[in-house]
N, C-alpha and C positions, 0 to 999 in steps of 0.2 A: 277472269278480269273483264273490266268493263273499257272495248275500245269503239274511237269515234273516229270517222273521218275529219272533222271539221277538230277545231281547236278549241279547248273551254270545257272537256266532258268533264261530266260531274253528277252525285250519286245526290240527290235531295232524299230527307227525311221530313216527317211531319206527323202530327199530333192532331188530337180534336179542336185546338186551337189553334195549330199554326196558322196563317192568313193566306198563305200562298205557297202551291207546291214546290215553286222555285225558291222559297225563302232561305231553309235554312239548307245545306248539302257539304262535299266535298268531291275538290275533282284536283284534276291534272291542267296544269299550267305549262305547257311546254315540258321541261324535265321537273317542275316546280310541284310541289304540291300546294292546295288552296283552299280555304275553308270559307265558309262563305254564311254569315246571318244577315238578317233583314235584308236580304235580298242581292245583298254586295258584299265582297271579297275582302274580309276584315282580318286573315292569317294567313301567311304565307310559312312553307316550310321549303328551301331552296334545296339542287342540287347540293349544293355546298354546304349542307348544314347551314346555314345561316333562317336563324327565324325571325319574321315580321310582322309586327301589332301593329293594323293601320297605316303599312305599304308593302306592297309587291314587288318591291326590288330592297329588299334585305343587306346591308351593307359588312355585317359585324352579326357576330354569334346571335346574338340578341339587338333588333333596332323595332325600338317605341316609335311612331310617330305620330305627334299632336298629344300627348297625352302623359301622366307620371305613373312611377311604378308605386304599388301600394302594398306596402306588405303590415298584415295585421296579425297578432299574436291569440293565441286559444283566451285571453285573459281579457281581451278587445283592445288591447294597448298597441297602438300601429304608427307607423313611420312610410312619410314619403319621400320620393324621390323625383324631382322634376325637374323640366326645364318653364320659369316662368317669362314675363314680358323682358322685350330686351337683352334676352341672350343671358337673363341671372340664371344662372345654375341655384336650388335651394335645395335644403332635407329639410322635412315638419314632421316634428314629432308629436306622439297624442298626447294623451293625459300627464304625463310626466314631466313633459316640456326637460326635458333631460335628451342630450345631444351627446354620444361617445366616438370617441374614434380610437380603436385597438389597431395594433399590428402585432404579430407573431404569438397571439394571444393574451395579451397585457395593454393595457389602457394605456392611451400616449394624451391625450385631449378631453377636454370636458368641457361641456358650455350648459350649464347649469339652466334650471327654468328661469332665473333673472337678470341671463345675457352674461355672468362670470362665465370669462372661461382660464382652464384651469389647464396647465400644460408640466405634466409631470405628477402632479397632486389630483383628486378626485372630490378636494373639500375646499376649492375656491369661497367659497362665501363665509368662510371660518375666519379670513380674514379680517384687517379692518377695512370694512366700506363708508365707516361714516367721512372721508376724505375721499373713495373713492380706488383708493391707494389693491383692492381686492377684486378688481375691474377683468385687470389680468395678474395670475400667478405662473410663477417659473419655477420648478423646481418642486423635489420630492422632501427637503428637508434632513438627505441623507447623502454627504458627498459633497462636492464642489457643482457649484452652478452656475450657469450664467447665458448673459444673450452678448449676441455677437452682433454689430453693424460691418458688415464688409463692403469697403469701398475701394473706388480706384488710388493707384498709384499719386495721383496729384487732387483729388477730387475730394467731396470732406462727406462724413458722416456726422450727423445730429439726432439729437431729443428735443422735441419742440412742443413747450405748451403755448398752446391758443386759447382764445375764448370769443372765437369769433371764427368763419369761413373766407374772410375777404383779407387781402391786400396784407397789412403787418398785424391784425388780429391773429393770424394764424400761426403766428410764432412770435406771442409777447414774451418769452420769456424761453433761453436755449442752451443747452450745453452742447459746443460742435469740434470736433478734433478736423483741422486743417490738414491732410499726409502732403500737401505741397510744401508746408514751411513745419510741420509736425509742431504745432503748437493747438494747445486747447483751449477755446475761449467759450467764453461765460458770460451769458446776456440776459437783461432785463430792463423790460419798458422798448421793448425791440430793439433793443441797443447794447452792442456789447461796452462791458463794466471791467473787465478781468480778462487776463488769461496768463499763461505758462507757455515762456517760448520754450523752442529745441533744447535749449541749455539749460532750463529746468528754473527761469527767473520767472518771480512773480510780477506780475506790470497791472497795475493797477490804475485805470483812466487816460492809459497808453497803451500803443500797439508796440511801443520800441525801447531800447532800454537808453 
């Protein structure tokens, strides 16, 4: 074994090209172990099993820092994993533009190359898009389906179309179920039209019977 008095020992290799005998090596970091190119400490292998690409205090089994994971297939078809500006978490995928998400070894999610994604099914764009209506798809077409709004006890759940980002653009048109008074109303031109109280009466251009 190779030991040092001082702290930082480390075993450098080199080539007919390397540029500097110190450039590439590996050494001991306290109980750490440390790999080191272009001159500087670019892997760490901790005590603790914890490994680190791009810092020396390793947090989790695996920590990237600055940088995404890349993983490329023999076929050159590859998928990232990053963290980009502002804290977005993304995946990019290559050629395919084809995004899956499996658990237990069965497909749960799909967001196709043209931004469908497809939850339970695998052929979102089979739908109709010319409304838009294949944007998102639910269900496998086998079985009961459905989405679920959970909301609070007094507090309301909705579906709201916009066509716009500001003010009552953003929900010109709504279908919203009240759980404070359990009645469902139905709006259009930002304005409710309709709805169905408690007691299952239709009120139409009124809130009250």
């Amino acid at each position: 074994y190779l030991r040092s008095s001082a702290t930082g020992s480390r075993l450098h290799f080199l080539d007919a090209t390397t540029s500097s005998v110190t450039t590439v090596g590996v050494g001991a970091d306290g109980n750490n172990m440390a790999l080191f190119s272009g001159g500087v400490q670019t892997m760490t292998l901790t005590s603790g099993a914890n490994v680190g690409i791009g810092t020396s205090t390793p947090d989790s089994k695996m920590h990237l820092y600055d940088g995404a994971l890349h993983i490329q297939q023999a076929d050159g078809s590859d998928t990232w994993f990053g963290l980009g500006a502002n804290n977005d978490n993304y995946i990019s995928t290559g050629a395919s533009g084809i995004t899956v998400f499996r658990s237990v070894g069965t497909e749960r999610l799909r967001i196709d190359a043209s931004g469908l994604v497809g939850i339970g099914t695998s052929t979102p764009s089979t739908f109709n898009t010319s409304n838009a209506a294949g944007r998102l798809v639910v269900g496998s077409g086998s079985g009961n389906e459905g989405i679920t709004v959970y909301s609070g006890t007094t507090s309301t759940g909705a579906l709201c179309f916009a066509d716009g980002t500001t003010s009552t653009d953003t929900y010109k048109g709504y279908v919203q179920y009240n759980h404070n008074t359990n009645s469902m109303q139905f709006a259009t031109g930002h304005t409710e039209r309709m709805r169905i109280d408690a007691s299952g009466n239709l009120l139409v251009g009124t809130t009250d019977v």
